[in-house]
C-alpha positions as CSV (number, residue, x, y, z in Angstrom):
1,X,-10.5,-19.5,11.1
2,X,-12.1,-20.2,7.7
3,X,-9.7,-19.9,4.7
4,X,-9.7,-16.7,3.1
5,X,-8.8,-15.6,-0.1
6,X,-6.3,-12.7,-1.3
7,X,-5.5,-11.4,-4.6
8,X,-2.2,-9.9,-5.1
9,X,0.8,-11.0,-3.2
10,X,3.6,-8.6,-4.3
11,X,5.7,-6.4,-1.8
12,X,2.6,-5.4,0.0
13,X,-0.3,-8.1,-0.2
14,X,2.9,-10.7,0.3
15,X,3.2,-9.4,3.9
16,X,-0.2,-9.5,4.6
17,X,-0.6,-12.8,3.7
18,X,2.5,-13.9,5.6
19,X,1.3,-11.9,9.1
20,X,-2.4,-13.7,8.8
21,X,-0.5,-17.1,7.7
22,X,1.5,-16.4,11.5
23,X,-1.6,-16.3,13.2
24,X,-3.7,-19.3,11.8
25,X,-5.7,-17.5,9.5
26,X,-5.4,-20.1,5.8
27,X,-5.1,-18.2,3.0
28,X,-5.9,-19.2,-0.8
29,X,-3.8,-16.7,-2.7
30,X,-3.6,-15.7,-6.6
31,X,-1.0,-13.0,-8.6
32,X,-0.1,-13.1,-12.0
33,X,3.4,-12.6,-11.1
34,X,4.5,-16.7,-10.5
35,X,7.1,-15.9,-8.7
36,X,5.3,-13.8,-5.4
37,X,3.0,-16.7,-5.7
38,X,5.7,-19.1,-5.0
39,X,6.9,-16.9,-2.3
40,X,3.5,-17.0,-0.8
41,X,3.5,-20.5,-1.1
42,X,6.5,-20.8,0.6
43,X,4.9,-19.2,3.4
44,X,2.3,-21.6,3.9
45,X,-0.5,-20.1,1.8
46,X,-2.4,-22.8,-0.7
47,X,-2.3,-20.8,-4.0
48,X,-5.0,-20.2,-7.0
49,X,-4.3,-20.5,-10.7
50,X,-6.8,-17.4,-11.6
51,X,-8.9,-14.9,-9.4
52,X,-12.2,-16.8,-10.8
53,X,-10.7,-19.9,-8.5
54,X,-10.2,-17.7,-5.4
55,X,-13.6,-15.9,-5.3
56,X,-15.5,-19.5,-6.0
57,X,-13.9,-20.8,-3.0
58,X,-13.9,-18.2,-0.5
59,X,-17.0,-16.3,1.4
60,X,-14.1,-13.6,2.4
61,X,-11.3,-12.5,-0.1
62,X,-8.9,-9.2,0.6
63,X,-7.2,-8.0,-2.3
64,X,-4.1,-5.7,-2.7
65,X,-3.2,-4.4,-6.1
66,X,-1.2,-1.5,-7.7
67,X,-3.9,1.1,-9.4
68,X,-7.6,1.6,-9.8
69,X,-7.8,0.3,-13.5
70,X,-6.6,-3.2,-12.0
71,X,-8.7,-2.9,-8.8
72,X,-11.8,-2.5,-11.5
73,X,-11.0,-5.0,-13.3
74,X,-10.8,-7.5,-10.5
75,X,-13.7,-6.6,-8.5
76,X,-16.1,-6.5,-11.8
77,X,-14.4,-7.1,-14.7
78,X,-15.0,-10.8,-16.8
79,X,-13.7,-13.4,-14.3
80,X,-13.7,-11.2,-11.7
81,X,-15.1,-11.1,-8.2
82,X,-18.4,-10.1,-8.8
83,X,-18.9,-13.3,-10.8
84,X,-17.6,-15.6,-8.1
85,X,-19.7,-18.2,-6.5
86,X,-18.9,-18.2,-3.5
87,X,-17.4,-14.6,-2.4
88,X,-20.0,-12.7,-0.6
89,X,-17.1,-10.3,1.5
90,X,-14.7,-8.9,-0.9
91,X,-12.3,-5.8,1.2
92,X,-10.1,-3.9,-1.2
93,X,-7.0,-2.8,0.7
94,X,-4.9,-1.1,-1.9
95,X,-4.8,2.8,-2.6
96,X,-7.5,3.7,-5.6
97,X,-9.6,7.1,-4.5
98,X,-12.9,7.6,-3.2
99,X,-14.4,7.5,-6.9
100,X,-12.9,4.3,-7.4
101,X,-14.3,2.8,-4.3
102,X,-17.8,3.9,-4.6
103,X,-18.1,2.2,-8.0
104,X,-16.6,-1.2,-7.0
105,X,-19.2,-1.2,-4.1
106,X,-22.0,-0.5,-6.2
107,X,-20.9,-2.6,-8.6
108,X,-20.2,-5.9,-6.2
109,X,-23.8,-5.0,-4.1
110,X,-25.8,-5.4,-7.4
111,X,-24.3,-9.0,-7.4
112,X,-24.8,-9.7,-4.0
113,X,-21.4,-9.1,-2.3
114,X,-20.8,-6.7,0.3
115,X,-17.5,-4.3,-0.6
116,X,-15.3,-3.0,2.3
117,X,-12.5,-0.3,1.4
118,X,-10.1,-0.8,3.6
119,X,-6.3,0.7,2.4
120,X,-3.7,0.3,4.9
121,X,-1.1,2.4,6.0
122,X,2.7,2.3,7.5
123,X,3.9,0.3,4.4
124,X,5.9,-2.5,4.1
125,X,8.2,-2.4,7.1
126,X,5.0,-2.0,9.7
127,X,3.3,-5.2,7.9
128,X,6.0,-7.1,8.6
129,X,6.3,-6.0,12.3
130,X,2.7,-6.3,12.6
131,X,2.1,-2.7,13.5
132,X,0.4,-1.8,9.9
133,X,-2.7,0.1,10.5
134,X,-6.0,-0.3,8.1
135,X,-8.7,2.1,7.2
136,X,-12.0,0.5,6.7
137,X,-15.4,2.1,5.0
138,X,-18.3,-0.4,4.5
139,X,-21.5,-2.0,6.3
140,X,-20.9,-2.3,10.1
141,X,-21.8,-6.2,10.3
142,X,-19.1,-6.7,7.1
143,X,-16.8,-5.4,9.2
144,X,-17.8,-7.0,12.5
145,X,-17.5,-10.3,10.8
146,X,-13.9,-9.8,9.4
147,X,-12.5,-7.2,12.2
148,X,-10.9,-10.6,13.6
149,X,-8.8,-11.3,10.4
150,X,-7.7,-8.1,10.3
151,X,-6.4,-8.3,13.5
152,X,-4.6,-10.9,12.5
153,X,-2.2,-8.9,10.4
154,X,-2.8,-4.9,11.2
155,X,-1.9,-3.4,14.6
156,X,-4.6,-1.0,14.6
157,X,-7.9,-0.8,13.0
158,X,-9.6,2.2,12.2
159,X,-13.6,1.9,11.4
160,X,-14.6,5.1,9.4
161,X,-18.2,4.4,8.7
162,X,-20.5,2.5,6.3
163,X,-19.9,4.9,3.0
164,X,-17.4,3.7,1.1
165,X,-14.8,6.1,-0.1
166,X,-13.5,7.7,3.3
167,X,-11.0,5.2,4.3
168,X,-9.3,6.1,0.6
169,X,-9.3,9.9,1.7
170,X,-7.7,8.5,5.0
171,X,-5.6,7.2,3.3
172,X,-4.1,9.6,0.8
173,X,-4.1,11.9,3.3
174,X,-1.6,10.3,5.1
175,X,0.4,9.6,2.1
176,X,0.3,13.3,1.0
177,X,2.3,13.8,4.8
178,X,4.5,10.9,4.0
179,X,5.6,11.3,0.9
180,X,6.1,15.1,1.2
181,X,8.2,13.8,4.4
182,X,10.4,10.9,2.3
183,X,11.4,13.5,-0.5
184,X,12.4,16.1,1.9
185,X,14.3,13.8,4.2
186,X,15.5,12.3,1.0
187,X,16.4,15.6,-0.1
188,X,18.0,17.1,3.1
189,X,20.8,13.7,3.6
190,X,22.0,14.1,0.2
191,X,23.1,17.7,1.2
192,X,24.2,17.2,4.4
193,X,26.7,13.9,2.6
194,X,27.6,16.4,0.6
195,X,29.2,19.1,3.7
196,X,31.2,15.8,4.1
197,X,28.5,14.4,7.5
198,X,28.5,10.4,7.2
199,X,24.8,8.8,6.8
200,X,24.4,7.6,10.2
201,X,25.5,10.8,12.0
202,X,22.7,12.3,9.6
203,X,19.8,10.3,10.5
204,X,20.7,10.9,14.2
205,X,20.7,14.6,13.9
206,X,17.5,14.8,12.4
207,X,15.9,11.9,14.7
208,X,17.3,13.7,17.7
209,X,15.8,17.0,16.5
210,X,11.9,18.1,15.2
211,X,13.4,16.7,11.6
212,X,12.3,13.6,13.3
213,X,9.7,10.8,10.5
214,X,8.9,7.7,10.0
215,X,11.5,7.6,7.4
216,X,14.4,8.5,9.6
217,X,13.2,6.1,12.1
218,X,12.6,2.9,10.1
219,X,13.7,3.2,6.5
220,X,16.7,4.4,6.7
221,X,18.3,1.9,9.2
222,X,16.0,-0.8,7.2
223,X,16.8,0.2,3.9
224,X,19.1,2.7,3.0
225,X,21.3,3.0,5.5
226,X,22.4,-1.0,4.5
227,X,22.1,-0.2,1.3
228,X,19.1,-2.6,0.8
229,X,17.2,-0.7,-2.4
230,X,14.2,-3.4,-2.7
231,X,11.4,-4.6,-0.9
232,X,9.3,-1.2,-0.8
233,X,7.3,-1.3,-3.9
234,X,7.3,0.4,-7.2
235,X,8.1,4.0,-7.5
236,X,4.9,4.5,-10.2
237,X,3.0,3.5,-6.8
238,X,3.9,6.3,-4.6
239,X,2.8,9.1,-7.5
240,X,-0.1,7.5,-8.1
241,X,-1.0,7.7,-4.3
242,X,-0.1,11.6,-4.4
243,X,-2.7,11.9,-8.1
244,X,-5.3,10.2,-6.0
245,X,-5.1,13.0,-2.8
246,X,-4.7,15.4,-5.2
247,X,-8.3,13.9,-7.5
248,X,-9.6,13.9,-3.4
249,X,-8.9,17.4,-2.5
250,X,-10.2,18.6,-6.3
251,X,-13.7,16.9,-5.2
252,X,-13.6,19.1,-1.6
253,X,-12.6,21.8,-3.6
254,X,-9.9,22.3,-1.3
255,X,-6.3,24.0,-2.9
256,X,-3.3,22.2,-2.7
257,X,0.1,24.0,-3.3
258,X,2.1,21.7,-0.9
259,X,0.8,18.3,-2.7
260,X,1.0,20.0,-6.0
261,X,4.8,20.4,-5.5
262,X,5.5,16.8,-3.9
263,X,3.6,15.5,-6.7
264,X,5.8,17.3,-9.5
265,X,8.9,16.3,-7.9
266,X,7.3,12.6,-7.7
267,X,7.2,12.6,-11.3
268,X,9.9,13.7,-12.1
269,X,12.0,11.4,-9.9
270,X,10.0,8.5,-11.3
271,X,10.8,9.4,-14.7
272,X,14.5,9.5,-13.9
273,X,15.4,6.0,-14.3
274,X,13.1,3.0,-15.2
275,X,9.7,2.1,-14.8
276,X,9.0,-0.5,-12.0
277,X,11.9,0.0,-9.9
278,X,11.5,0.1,-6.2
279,X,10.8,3.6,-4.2
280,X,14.1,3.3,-1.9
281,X,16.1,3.9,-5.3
282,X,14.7,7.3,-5.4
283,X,17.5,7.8,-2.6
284,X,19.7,8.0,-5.8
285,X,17.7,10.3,-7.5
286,X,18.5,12.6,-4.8
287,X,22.0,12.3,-4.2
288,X,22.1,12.9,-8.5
289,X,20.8,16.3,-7.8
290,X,23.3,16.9,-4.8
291,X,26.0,15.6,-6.7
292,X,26.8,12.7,-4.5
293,X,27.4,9.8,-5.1
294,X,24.7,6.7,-4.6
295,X,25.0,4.7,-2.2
296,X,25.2,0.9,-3.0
């Protein structure tokens, strides 16, 4: 395959990069952060000293970044995609709303480039299995000509259509389910250690019962259950995903009470400790309110 670029290598775009490094697919990387560069590195990828060098190398570059000002400023912002050279496919796959999309397509097709949205869902733990799933929005032949490297690194893809902004409501539709189901599971062990019921017994209950999520199944024996409170991205990311269903459901006029709640509770979790730590220490938040204490 031809080397393709990607921009942003942290928890996320790092296992990406490492699932289409697996499967012969050369990547030229870039992130500000030197260190998940050198990680990616480490992996195989070639790496870039500035997103100008990516896009003026590659016809295809994938980016995956944390919030829609960033994801502006890197699609058409000075030094940005839409002044590569050599781009001419650029597929966002991080989580910025349907507004957000629609204006870096426009944007990057008055410069020539073709814009696919394409968020992905399952986080972390399904990219490295290879079972991630991604939501794509953009011109059918864009997508027929990258489908392949997306199978490279997603285990399902779902096309959406040519207008760009429904694979974001995808998207944050899922994560108003998931995150609605990661606070109350969250929630719900920190009691149950409090009757005196040991973790794993916990998880078991609720995975043998209709309690049964995606959480129970795979990040608690991944992460919490060993005590392993990294990996998973940044809190801030998860309550900007919930602010982006709820900007979706404002635009469908459609009422929200269920979001609305998760969302509060998001925040205020987030604003319990420090800024930038990653989502699985939210577990402690929790078993604060329970009166429990954290685990690890």
């Amino acid at each position: 395959m031809e080397q393709v670029g990607f921009i942003g290598v942290g928890a996320m775009g790092g296992a990406i990069v490492a699932r289409m490094l697996q499967h012969g697919v050369p990547v030229l990387a870039y992130d500000k952060n030197p260190e998940v560069l050198a990680r990616a590195r480490s992996r195989g990828a070639t790496t870039a000293t500035s997103v100008r060098e990516v896009v003026d190398s590659c016809e295809v570059v994938f980016a995956c970044l944390p919030d829609a000002q960033i994801c502006r400023a890197v699609a058409l912002g000075s030094g940005g995609a839409g002044e590569g050279s050599k781009v001419r496919i650029y597929a966002d796959t991080s989580t910025v709303g349907g507004t957000t999309a629609i204006a870096i397509s426009t944007g990057l097709a008055q410069r020539g480039i073709s814009f696919l949205d394409a968020p992905v869902v399952g986080g972390v733990i399904s990219a490295e299995a290879g079972t991630l799933g991604i939501l794509v929005a953009g011109p059918a032949e864009t997508f027929a000509r990258v489908k392949r490297v997306m199978e490279a690194f997603a285990g399902r893809v779902f096309y959406l259509g040519a207008k760009p902004g429904m694979a974001q409501v995808g998207k944050v539709v899922n994560n108003a389910v998931g995150y609605a189901a990661l606070y109350a599971t969250f929630e719900a062990v920190a009691v149950g250690l409090k009757a005196g019921i040991d973790i794993e017994t916990l998880v078991g209950i609720i995975n043998q019962g209709s309690g049964a999520n995606f959480h129970t199944q795979k990040i608690f024996p991944a992460y919490i259950i060993p005590r392993k409170f990294e990996g998973t991205g940044a809190v801030e990311i998860g309550v900007k995903d919930l602010k982006c269903f709820l900007e979706e459901a404002r635009r469908l006029h459609a009422q929200t009470p269920m979001a609305n709640a998760v969302t509060s509770v998001g925040v205020q979790a987030a604003e319990s400790g420090p800024a930038g730590r990653d989502s699985m220490t939210l577990f402690h938040y929790f078993c604060d309110l329970a009166g429990v204490p954290r685990l690890g």
